[in-house]
N, C-alpha and C positions, 0 to 999 in steps of 0.2 A: 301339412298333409292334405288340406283341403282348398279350393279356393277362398281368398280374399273376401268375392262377392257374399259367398256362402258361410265363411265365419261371422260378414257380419249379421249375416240371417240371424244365425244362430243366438250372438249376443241379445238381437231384437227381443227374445224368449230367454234372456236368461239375466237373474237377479244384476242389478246393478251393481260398482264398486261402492266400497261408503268413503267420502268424501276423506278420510285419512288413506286409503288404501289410493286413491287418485292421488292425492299429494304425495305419496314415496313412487310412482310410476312416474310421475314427470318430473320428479328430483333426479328419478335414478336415469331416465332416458337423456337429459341434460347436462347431467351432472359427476354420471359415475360412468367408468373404463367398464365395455362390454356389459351396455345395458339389456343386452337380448340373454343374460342371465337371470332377468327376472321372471318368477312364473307370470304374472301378468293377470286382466282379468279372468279368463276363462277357465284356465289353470287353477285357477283363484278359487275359484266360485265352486271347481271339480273339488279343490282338497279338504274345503270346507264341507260341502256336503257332504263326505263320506266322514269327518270326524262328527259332524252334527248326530250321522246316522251310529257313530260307535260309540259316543259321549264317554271318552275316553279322560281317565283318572291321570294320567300318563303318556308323554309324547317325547318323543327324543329325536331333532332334526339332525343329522349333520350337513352343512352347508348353510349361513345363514343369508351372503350376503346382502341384501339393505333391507330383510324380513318381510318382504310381501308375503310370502307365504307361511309364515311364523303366525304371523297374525289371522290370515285366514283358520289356519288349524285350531289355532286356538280359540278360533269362534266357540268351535264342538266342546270343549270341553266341560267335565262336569263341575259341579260348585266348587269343588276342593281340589282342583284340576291344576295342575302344571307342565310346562313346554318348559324343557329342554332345548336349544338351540346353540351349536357349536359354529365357529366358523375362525378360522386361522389372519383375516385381514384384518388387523390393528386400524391401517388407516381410514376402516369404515366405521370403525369403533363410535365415536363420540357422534357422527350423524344416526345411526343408527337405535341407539340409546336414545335417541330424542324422539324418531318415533315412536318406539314401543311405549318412551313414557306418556305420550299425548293418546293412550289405547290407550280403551275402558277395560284391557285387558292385562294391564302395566303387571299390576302384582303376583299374575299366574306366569310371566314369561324370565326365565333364566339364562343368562347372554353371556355365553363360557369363551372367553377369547384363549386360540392357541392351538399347538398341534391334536388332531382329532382324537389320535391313538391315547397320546394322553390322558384329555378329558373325560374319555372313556371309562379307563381306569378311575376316577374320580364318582363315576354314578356306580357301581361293581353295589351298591344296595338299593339302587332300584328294580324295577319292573315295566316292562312299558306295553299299552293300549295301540300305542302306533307309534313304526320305524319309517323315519320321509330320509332316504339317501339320496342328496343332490349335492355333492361335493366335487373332490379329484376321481374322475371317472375311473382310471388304475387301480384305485381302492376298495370300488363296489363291492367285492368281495373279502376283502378282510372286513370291512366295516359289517358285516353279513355276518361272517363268521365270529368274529369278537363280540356281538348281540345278541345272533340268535337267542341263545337259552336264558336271554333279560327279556324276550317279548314273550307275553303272554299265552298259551293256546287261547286260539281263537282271533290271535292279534294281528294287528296287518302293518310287513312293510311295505314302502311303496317305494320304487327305485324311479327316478325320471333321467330323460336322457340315453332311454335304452334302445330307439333307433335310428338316433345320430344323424337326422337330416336325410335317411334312408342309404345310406354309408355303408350301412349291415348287409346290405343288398350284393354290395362289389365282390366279385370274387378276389380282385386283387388288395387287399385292407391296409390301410397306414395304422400304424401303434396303437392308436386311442381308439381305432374300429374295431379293431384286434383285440385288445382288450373288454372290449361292452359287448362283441360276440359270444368271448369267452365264458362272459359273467351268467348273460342269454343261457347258454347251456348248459352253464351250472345251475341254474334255476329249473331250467327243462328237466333237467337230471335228477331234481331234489324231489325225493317220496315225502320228505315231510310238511310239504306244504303243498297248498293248491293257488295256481296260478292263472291268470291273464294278463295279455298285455292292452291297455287299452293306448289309441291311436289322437291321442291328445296332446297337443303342440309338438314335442320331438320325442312321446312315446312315454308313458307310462305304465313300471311293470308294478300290478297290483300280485302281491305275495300274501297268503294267507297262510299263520299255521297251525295245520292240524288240530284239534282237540282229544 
C-alpha cells in the first residue's frame, strides 16, 4: 500500500523482530510454499501492540500457518493467558511445534490441527479477548458468525486480507474479491460493532464489539 522506500522508514522507528521471530521469517521465506502468507515484521509488531494494549485472557486465531503471528499475539497476553491457534495444514505441523516450543511463550499457545468449523466446536466453553481471522478468505464470515457471541463485549476481531492487494477497487471482481467485498459489507452493515479498516500490508479490518 505504501512505498518500499517508506516502509522501510517506518521499520527504522518501530520495535525490532526478537531473534526467534527472524528465524521463522527466513525459515518460512525459504522454505515454505507462499511465504508472502506471513504477517511479517510490521504486521508483527501492529498485532502485538494492540494485544499488549488489551492483555487479553483469551485469543482464538484461525489460520496459523508457520505462527509468526501466534507468537506476536501472544506477547499481550495476561499471566494466565492462552492462544488458541487453528490451522488445517498437517504438513507444517511438526516445523511449527518447534517454534512455538523454543517461545518463552511455549505453554500459553494451543496448536489445534484440522478443519476450522470443527475445532470450533471443540472451544463452544470458551470466551475470547481477541478474534485474529486469517484463514480461507470464503469463510470470513461464517468464522464471524459461528464466534461472534464467544467474543467478549468490548472484544476485538481483527480480519486481515480485507483489501486484497486493492482487488476491492475493480468493478469487474474474480471469486475471492467477491467474496472479501461481500464480508466488507457485512461488517459495514453490522450495528453491533464498531469498525475500522486500517491500511496495513493487504488491509486490516479492526472489529470492535459493542458493550
Amino acid at each position: 500500500m505504501i512505498s518500499a522506500e517508506l516502509q522501510d522508514l517506518i521499520l527504522q522507528f518501530t520495535d525490532a523482530e526478537d531473534d526467534l521471530l527472524k528465524h521463522i521469517d527466513r525459515e518460512t521465506q525459504t522454505k515454505v510454499l507462499m511465504p508472502r502468507m506471513i504477517s511479517g515484521h510490521y504486521q508483527g509488531r501492529v498485532l502485538s501492540m494492540l494485544s499488549k494494549l488489551m492483555r487479553p485472557h483469551r485469543i482464538l486465531e484461525i489460520g496459523t500457518f508457520t505462527g509468526y503471528a501466534t507468537l506476536c499475539l501472544a506477547e499481550g497476553l495476561s499471566s494466565e493467558g492462552k492462544i488458541y491457534t487453528i490451522d488445517k495444514n498437517a504438513e507444517l505441523e511438526d516445523r511449527v511445534r518447534e517454534f512455538f516450543a523454543a517461545s518463552i511463550h511455549a505453554s500459553k499457545i494451543e496448536y489445534l490441527i484440522g478443519d476450522a468449523q470443527t475445532q470450533i466446536a471443540t472451544l463452544k466453553h470458551e470466551q475470547f479477548d481477541i478474534l485474529f481471522i486469517d484463514a480461507d478468505k470464503k469463510n470470513n464470515g461464517t468464522y464471524y458468525d459461528l464466534l461472534f457471541d464467544q467474543v467478549k463485549p468490548g472484544g476485538l476481531i481483527i480480519v486481515d486480507n480485507v483489501l486484497w492487494s486493492g482487488k476491492v477497487l475493480n468493478q469487474i471482481q474474480d471469486t475471492d474479491t467477491k467474496n472479501i467485498t461481500s464480508f466488507n459489507e457485512k461488517i459495514k452493515n453490522d450495528n453491533r460493532v464498531e469498525k475500522l479498516i486500517l491500511p496495513v500490508r493487504d488491509g486490516l479490518f479492526m472489529i470492535r464489539k459493542k458493550e
